[in-house]
N, C-alpha and C positions, 0 to 999 in steps of 0.2 A: 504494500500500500504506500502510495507516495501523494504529496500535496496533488499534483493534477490528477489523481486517480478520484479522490475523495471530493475536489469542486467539479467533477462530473457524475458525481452522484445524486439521487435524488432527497428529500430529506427523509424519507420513507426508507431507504436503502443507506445512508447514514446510520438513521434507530438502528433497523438491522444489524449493521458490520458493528455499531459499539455491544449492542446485546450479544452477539456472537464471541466478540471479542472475551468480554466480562464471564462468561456462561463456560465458554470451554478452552480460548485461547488462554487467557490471562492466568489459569490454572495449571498449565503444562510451564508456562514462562517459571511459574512462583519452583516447582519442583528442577525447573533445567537452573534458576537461580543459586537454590539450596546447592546444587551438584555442582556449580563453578565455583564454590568458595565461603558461598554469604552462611552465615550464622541466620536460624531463625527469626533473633533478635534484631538484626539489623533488616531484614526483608519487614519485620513491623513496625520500625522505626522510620522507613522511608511510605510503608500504608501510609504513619500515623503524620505524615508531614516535615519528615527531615528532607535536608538539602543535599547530604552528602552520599559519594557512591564508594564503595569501600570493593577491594578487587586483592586476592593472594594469590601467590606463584611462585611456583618451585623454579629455582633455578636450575638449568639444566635438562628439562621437563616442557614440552611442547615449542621450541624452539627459543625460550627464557634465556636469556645471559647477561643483557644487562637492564638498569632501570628503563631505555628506551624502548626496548622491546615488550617491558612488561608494562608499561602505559599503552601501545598500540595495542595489547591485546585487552587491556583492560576497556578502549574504548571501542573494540570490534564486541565488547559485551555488554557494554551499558546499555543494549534495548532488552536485555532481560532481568536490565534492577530498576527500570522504571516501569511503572505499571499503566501509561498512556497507549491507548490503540495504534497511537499515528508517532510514536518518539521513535525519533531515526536521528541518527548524526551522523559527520562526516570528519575524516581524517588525514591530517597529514604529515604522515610521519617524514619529510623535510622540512617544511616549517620546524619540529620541534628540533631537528639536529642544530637547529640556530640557535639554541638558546643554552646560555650558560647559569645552568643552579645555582642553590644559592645555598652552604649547607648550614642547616642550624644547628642549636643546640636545645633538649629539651624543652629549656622553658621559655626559649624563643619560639619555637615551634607549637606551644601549648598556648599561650601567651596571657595577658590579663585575665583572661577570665579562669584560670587557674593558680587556687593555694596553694602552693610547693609545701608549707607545711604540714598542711590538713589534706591535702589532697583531694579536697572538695571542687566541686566547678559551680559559676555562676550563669545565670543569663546574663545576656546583654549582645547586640550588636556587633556583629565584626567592625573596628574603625580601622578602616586602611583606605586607601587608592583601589579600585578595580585592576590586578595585574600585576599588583607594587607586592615583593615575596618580601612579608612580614608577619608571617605562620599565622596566630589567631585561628590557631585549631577549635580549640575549644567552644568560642564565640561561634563561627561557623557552625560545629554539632548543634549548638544548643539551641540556636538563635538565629531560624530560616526567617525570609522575610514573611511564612505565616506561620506561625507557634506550632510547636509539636505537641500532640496532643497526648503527652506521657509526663508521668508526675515526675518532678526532677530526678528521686529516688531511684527511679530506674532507669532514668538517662545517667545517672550517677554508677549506676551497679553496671550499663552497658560502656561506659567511658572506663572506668574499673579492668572490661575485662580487655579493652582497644590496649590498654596500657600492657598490661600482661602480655598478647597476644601479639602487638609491636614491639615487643621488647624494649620498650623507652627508659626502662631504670639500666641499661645496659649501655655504659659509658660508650664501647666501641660502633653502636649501632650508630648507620649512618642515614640521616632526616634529610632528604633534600626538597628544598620549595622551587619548583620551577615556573612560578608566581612569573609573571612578565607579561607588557601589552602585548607581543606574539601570541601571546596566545588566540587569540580574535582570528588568526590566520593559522593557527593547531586545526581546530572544529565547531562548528557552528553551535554545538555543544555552549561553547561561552556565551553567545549571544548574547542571550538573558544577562548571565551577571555582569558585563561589561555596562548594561545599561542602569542599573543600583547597585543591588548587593553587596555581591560581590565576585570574582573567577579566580578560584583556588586549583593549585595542582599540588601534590606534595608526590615524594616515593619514601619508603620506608626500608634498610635492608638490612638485615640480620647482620650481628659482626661475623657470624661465622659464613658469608656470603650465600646461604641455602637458600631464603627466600627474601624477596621482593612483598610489598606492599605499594600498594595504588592507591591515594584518596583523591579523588575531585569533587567538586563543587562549583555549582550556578546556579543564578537563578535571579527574580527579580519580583517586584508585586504586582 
């Protein structure tokens, strides 16, 4: 299904394709979702109105070796972590070889909206530039521009297990934010947060180089 497919359609035949979609498409996506990676938790997390698209890879394993390759596949998959009829994106894996990371450190990467002591997290808005790599992890989780519709509790218990499962208390793990206005010319994917929000990319990678982590994020209201 593509944009001129769907404005040749009738609005009778629209109902249709979204009932069809809902009924038995969007059921197989939720199970092909589980099987690339996602945690239960975070496929409810994106229902309940989160912004961000979370993506694991082995390295070594489906042709994975470095961070670039494990963002192109992360975004050959994001139409099975959004649950829209008609989400397609597009990629360009040159574009991204133009861009140079940026690497952080935990609590640059986490950023205001996380206690380093308590290790509690906050709402509150991402403040940065659209593009400008200045992590604001946390903000972003927590704080799409529509509310998640989860008691912080358990956005706190799922941020709990991101930490664990990123290995971020592991000095050698390497955060890279590859935050920059290129991105606008990566995937159309950005669109949206270039125009508010905001367009997050991060990678995540084990010190012992086994697995990659993918996070993005867009979006706007």
């Amino acid at each position: 299904m593509n944009a001129l497919d769907w404005q040749a359609m009738s609005r009778a035949e629209q109902d249709a394709y979204v009932d069809h979609w809902y009924r038995e498409m969007r059921p197989r996506l939720v199970e092909q979702a589980l099987a690339a990676g996602m945690w239960p938790q975070l496929v409810e997390y994106l229902e309940k109105g989160g912004a961000m698209h979370f993506s694991f890879h082995e390295v070594g394993s489906d042709g994975i070796s470095t961070p670039q390759d494990a963002i192109e596949r992360h975004f050959a998959t994001l139409p099975l972590f959004d649950f829209g009829p008609l989400f397609r994106v597009t990629f360009d894996r040159a574009a991204l070889e133009k861009i140079e990371p940026t690497v952080l450190s935990k609590a640059t990467f986490l950023g205001r909206n996380y206690d380093a002591v308590s290790g509690r997290i906050s709402e509150g808005m991402p403040h940065h530039r659209p593009g400008a790599p200045v992590g604001e992890f946390v903000a972003a989780f927590v704080s799409p521009p529509h509310r998640v519709s989860m008691p912080i509790a358990e956005l706190q218990a799922l941020f709990d297990q991101l930490v664990e499962c990123l290995s971020l208390d592991d000095p050698l793990t390497v955060i890279l934010d590859w935050a920059s206005q290129q991105l606008a010319q990566i995937s159309d994917y950005y669109d949206a947060g270039f125009e508010w929000w905001g367009a997050f990319l991060w990678t995540v990678e084990a010190s012992d180089k086994s697995r990659i982590a993918v996070i993005s994020a867009s979006a706007t209201d």
